[in-house]
PyMOL Python script that loads the backbone (N, CA, C, O; Angstrom):
from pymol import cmd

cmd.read_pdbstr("""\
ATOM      1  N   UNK A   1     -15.132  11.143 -16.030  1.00  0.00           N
ATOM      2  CA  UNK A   1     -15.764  12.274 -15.419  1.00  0.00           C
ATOM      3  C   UNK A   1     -14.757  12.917 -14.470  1.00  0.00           C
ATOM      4  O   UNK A   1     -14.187  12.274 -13.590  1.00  0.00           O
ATOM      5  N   UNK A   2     -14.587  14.080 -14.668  1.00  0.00           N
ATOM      6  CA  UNK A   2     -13.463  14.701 -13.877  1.00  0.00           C
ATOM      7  C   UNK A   2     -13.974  15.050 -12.708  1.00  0.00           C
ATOM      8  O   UNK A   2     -15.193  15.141 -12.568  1.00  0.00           O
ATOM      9  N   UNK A   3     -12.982  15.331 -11.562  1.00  0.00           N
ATOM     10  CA  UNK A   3     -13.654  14.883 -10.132  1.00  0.00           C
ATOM     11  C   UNK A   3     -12.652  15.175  -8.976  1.00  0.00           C
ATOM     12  O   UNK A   3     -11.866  14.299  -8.614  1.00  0.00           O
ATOM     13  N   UNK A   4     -12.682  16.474  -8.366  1.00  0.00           N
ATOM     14  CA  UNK A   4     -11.478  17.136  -7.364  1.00  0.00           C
ATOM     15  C   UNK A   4     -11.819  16.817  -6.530  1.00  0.00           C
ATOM     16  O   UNK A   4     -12.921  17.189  -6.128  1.00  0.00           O
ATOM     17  N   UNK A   5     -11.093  16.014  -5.879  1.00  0.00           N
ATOM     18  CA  UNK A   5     -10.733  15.944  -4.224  1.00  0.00           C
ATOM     19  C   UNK A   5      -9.239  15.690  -3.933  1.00  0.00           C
ATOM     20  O   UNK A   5      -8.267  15.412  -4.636  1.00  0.00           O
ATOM     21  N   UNK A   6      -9.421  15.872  -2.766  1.00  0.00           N
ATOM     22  CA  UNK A   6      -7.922  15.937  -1.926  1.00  0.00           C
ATOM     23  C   UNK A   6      -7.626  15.163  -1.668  1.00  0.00           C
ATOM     24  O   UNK A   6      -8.288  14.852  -0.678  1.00  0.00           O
ATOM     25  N   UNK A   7      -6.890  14.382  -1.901  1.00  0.00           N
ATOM     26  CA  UNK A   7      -6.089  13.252  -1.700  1.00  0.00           C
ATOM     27  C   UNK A   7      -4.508  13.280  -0.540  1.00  0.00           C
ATOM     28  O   UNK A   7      -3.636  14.148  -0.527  1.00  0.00           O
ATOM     29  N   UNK A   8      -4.574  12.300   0.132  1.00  0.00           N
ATOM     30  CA  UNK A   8      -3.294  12.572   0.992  1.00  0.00           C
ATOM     31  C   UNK A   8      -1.917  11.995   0.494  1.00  0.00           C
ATOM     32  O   UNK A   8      -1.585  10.829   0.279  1.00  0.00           O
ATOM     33  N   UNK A   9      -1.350  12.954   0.399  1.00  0.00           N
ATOM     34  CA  UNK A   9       0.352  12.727  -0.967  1.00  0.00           C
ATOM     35  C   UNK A   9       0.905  11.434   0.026  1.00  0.00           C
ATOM     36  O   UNK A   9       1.767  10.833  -0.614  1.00  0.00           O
ATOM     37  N   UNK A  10       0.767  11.022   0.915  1.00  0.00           N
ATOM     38  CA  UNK A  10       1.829  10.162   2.175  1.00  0.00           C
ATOM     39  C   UNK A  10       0.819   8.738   1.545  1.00  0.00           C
ATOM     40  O   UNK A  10       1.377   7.646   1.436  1.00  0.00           O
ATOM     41  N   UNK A  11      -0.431   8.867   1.225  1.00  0.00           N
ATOM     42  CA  UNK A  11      -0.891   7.484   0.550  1.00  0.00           C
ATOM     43  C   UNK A  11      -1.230   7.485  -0.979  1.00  0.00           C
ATOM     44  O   UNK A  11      -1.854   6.664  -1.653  1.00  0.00           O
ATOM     45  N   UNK A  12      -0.839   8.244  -1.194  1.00  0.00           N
ATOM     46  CA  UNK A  12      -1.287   8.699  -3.234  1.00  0.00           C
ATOM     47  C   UNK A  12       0.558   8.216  -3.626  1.00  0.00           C
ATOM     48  O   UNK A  12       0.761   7.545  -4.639  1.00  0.00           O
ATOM     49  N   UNK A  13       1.475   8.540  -2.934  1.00  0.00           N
ATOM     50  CA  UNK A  13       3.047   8.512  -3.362  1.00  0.00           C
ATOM     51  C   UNK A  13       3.198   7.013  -3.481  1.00  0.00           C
ATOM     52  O   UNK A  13       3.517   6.439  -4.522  1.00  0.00           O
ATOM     53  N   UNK A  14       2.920   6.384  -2.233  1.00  0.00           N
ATOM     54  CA  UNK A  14       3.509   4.934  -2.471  1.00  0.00           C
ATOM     55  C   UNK A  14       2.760   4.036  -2.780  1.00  0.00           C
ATOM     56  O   UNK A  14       3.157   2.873  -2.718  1.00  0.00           O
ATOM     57  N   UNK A  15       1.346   4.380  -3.239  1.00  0.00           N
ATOM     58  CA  UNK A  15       0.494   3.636  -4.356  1.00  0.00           C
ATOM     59  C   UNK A  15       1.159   3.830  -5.964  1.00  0.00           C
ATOM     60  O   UNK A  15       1.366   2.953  -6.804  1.00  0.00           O
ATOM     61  N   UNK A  16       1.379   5.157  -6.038  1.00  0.00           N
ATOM     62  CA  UNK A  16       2.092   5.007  -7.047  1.00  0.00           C
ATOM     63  C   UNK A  16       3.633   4.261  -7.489  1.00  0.00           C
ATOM     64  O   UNK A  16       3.739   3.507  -8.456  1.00  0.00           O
ATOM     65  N   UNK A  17       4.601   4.579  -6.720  1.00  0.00           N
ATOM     66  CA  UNK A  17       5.387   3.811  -6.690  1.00  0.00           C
ATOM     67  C   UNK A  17       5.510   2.605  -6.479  1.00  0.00           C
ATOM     68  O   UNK A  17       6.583   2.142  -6.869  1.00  0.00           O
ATOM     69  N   UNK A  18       4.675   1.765  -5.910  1.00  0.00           N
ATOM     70  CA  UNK A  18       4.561   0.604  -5.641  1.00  0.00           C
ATOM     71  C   UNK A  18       3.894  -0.055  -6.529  1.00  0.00           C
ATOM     72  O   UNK A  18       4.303  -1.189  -6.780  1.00  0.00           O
ATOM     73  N   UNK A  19       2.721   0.439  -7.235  1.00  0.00           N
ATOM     74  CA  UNK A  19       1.910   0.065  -8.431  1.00  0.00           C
ATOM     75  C   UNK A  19       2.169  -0.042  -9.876  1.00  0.00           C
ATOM     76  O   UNK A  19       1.621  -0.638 -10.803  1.00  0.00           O
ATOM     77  N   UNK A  20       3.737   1.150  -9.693  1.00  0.00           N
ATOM     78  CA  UNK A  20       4.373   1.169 -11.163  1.00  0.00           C
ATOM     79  C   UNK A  20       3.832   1.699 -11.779  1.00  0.00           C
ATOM     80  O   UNK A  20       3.911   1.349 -12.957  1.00  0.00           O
ATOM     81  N   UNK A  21       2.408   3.551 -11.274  1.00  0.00           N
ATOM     82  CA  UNK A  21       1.368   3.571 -11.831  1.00  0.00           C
ATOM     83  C   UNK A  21       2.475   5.088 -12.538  1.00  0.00           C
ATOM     84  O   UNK A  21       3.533   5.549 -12.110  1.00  0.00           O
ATOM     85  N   UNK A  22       1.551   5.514 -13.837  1.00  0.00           N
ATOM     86  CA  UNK A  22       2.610   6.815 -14.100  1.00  0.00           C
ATOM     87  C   UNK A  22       2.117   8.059 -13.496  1.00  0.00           C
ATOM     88  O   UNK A  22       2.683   9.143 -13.638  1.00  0.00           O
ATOM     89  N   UNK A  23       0.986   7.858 -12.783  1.00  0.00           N
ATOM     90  CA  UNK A  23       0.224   9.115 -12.407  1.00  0.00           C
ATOM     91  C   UNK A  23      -0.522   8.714 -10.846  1.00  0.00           C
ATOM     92  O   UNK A  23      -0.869   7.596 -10.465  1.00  0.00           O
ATOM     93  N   UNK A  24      -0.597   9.626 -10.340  1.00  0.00           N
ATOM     94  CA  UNK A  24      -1.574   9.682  -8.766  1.00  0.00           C
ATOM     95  C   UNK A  24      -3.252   9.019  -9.558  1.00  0.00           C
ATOM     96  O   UNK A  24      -3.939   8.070  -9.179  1.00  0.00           O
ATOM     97  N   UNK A  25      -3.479  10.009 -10.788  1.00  0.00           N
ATOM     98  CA  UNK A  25      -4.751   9.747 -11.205  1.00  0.00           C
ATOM     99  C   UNK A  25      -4.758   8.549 -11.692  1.00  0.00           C
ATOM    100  O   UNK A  25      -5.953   8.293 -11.839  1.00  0.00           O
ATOM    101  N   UNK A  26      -3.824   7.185 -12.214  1.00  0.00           N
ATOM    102  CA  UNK A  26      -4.297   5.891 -12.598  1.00  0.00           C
ATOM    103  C   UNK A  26      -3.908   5.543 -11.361  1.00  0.00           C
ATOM    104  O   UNK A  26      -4.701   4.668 -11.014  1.00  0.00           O
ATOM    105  N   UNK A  27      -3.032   5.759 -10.388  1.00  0.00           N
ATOM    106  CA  UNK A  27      -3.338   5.003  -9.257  1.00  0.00           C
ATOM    107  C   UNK A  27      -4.638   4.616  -8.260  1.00  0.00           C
ATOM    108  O   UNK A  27      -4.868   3.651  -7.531  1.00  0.00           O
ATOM    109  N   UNK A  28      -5.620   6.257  -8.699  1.00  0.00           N
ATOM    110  CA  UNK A  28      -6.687   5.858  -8.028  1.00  0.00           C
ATOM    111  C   UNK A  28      -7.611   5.110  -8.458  1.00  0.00           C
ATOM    112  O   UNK A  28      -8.477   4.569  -7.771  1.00  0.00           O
ATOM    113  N   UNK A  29      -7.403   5.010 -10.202  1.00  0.00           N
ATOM    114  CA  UNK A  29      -8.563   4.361 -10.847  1.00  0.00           C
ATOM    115  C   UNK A  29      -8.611   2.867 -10.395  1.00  0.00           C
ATOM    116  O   UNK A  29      -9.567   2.120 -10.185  1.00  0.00           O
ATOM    117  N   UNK A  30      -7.228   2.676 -10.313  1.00  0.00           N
ATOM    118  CA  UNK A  30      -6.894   0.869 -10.374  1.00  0.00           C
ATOM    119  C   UNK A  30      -7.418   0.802  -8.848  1.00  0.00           C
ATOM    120  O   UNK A  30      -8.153  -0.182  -8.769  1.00  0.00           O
ATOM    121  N   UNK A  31      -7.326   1.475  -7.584  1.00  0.00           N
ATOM    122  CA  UNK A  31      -7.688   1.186  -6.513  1.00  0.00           C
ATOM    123  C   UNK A  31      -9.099   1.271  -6.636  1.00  0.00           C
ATOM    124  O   UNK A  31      -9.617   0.310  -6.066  1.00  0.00           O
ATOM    125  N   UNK A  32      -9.983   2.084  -7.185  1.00  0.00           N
ATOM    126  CA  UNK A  32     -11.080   2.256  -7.187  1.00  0.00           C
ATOM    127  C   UNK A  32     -11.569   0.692  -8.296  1.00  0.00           C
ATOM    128  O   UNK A  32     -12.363  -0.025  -7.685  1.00  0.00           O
ATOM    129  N   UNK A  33     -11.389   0.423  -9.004  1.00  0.00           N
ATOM    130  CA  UNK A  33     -11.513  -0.895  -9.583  1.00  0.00           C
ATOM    131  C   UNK A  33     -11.383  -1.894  -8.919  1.00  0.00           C
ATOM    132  O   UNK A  33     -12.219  -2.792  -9.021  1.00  0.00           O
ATOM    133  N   UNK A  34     -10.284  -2.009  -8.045  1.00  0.00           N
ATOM    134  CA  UNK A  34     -10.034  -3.084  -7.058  1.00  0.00           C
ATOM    135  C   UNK A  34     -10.961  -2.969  -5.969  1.00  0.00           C
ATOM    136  O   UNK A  34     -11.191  -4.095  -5.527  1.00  0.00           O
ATOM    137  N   UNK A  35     -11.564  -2.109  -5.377  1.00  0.00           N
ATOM    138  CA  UNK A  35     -12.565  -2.047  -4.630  1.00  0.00           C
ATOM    139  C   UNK A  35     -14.176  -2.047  -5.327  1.00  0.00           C
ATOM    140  O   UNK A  35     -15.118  -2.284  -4.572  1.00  0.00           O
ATOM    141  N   UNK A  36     -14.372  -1.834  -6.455  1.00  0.00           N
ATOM    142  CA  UNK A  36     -15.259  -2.008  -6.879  1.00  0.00           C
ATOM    143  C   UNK A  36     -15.723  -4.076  -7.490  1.00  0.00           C
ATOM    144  O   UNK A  36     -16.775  -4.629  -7.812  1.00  0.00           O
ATOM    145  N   UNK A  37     -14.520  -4.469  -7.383  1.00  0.00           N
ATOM    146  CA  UNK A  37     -14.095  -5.904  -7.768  1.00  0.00           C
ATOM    147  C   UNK A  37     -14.625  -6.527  -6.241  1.00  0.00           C
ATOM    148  O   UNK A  37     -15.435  -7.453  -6.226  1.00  0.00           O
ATOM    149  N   UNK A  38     -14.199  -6.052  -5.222  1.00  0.00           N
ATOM    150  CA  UNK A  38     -14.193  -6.566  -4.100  1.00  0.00           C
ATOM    151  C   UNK A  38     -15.344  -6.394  -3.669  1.00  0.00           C
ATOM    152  O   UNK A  38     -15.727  -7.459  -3.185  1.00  0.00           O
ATOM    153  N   UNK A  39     -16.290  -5.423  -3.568  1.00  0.00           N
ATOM    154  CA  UNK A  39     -17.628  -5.224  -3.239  1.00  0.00           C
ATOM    155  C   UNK A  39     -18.362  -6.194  -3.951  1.00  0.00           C
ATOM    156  O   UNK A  39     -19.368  -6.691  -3.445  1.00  0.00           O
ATOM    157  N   UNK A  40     -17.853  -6.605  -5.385  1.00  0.00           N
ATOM    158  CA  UNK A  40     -19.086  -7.788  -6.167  1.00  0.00           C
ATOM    159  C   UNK A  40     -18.669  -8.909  -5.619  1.00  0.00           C
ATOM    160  O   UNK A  40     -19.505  -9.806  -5.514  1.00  0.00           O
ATOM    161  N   UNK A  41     -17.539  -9.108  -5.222  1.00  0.00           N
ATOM    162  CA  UNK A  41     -16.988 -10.548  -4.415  1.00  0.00           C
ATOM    163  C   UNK A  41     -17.951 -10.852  -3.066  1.00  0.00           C
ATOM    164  O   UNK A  41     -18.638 -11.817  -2.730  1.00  0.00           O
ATOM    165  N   UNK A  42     -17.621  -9.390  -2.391  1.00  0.00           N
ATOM    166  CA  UNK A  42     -18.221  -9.883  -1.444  1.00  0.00           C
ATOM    167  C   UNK A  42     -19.703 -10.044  -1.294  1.00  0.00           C
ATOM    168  O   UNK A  42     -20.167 -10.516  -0.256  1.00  0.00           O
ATOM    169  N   UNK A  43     -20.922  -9.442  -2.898  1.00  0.00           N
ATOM    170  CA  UNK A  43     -22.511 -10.170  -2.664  1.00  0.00           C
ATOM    171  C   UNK A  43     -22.322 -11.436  -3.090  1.00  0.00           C
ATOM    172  O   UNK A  43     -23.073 -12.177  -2.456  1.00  0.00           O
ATOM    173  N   UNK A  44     -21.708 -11.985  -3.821  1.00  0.00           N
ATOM    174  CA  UNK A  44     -21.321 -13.386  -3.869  1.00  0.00           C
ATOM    175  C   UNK A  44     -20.973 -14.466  -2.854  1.00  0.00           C
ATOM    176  O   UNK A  44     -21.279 -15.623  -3.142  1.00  0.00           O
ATOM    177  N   UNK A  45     -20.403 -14.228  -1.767  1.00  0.00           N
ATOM    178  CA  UNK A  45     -20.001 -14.510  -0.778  1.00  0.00           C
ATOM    179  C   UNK A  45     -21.397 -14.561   0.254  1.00  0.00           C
ATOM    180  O   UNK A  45     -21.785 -15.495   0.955  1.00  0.00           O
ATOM    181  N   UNK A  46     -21.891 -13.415   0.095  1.00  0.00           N
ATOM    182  CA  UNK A  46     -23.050 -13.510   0.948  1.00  0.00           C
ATOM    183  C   UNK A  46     -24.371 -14.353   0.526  1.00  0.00           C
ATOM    184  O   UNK A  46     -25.268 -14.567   1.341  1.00  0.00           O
ATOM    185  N   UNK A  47     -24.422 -14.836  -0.880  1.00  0.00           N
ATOM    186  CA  UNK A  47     -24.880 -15.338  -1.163  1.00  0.00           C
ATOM    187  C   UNK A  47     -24.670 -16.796  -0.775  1.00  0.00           C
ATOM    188  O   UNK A  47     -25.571 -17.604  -0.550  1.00  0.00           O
ATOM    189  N   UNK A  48     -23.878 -16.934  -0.747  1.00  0.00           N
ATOM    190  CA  UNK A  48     -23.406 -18.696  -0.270  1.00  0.00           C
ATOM    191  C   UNK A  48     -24.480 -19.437   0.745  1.00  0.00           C
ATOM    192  O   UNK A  48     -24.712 -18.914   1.835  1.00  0.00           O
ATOM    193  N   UNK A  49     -25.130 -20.675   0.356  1.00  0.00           N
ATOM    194  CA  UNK A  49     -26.285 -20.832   1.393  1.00  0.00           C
ATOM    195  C   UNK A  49     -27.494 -20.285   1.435  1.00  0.00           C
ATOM    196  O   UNK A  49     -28.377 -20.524   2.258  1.00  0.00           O
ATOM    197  N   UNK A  50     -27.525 -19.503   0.482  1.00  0.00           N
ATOM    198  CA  UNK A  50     -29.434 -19.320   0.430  1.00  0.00           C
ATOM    199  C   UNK A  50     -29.773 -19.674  -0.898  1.00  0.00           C
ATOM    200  O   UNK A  50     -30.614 -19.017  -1.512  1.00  0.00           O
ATOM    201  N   UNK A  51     -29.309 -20.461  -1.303  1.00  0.00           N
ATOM    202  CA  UNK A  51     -29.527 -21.093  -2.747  1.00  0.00           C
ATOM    203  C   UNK A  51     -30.000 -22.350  -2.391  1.00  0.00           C
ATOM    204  O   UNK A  51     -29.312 -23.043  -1.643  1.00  0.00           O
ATOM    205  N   UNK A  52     -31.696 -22.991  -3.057  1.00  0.00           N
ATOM    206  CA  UNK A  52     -31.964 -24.508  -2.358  1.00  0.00           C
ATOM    207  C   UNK A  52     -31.525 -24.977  -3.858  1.00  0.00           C
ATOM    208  O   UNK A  52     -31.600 -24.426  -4.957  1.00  0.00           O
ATOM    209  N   UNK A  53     -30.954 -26.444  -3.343  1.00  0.00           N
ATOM    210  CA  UNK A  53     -30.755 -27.388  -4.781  1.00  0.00           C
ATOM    211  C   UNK A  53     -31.255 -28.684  -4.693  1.00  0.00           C
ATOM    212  O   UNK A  53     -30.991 -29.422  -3.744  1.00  0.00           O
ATOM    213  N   UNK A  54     -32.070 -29.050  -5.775  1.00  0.00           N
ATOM    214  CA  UNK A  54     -32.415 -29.995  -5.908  1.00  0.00           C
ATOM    215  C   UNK A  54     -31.212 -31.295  -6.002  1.00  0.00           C
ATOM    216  O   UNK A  54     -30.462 -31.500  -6.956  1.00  0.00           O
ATOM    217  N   UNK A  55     -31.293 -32.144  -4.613  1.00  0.00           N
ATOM    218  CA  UNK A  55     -30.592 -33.019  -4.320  1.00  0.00           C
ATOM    219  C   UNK A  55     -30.968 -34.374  -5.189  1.00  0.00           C
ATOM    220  O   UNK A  55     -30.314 -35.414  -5.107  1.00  0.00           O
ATOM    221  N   UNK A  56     -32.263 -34.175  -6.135  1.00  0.00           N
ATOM    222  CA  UNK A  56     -32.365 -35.221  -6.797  1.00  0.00           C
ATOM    223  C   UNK A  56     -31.570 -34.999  -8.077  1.00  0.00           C
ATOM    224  O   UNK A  56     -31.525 -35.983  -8.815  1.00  0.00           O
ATOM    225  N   UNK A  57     -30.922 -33.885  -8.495  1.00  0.00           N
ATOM    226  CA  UNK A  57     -30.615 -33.589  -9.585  1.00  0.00           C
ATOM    227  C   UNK A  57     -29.644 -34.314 -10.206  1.00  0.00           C
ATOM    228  O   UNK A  57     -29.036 -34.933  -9.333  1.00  0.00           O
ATOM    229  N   UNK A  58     -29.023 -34.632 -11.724  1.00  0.00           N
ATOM    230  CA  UNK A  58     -28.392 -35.751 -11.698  1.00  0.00           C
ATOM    231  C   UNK A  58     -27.341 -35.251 -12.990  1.00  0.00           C
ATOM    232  O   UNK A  58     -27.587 -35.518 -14.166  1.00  0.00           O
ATOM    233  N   UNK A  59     -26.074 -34.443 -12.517  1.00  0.00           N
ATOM    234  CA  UNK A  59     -25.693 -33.660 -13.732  1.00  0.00           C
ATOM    235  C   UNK A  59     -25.246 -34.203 -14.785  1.00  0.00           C
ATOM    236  O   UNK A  59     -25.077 -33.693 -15.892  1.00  0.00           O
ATOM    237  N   UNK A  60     -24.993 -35.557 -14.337  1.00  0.00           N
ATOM    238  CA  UNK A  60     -24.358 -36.331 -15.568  1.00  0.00           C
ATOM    239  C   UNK A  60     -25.216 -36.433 -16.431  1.00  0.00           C
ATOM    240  O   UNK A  60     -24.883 -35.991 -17.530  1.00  0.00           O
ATOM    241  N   UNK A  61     -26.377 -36.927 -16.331  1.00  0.00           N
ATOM    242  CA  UNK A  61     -27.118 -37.763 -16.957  1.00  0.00           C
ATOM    243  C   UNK A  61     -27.626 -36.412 -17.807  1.00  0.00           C
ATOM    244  O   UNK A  61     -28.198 -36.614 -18.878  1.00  0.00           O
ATOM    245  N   UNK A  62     -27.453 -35.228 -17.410  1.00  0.00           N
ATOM    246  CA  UNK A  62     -27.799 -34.043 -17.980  1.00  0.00           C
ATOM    247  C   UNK A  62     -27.003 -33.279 -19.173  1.00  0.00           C
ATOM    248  O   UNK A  62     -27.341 -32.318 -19.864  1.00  0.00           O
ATOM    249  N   UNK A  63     -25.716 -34.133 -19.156  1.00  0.00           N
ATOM    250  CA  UNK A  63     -24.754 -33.957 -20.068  1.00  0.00           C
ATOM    251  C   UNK A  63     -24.720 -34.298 -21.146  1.00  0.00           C
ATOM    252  O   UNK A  63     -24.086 -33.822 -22.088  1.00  0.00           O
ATOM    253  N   UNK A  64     -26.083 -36.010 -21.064  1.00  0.00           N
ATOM    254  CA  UNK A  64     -25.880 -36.657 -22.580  1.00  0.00           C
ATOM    255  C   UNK A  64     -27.213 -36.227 -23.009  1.00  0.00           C
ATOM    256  O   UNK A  64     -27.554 -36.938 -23.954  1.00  0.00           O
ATOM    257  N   UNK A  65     -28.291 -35.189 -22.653  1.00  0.00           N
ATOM    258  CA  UNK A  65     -29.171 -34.661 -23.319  1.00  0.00           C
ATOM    259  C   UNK A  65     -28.892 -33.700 -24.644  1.00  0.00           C
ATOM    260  O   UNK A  65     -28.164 -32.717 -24.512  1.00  0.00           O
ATOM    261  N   UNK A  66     -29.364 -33.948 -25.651  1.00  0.00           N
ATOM    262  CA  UNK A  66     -28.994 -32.999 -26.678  1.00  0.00           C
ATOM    263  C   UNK A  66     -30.304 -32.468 -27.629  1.00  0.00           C
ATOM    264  O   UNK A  66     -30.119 -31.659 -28.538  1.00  0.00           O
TER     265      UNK A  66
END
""", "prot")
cmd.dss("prot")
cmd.show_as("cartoon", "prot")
cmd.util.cbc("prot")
cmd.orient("prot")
């Protein structure tokens, strides 16, 4: 989806060069991916600890069920 905004050349230049990207426009995609990566990391993260587990559970023994 095509999509104008202004971008600042002093942080669009050395994303590209540094990324090895061939264009300003895949530089933003890959940043926008990498932040979209990082936002699912972090409900995962927040999730940690509100999960109850059954402490009787017994995974081995759950292994030789077939």
């Amino acid at each position: 989806m095509p999509i104008k905004i202004a971008l600042d050349e002093q942080l669009v230049a050395p994303a590209v060069s540094f990324g090895e990207h061939s264009s300003g426009s895949e530089a933003v995609t890959v940043v926008l991916e990498q932040y979209v990566q990082r936002l699912k990391q972090r409900k995962v993260i927040e999730s940690f600890g509100t999960i109850d587990y059954d402490e009787d559970y017994d995974y081995k023994r759950q292994r030789n069920v077939r």
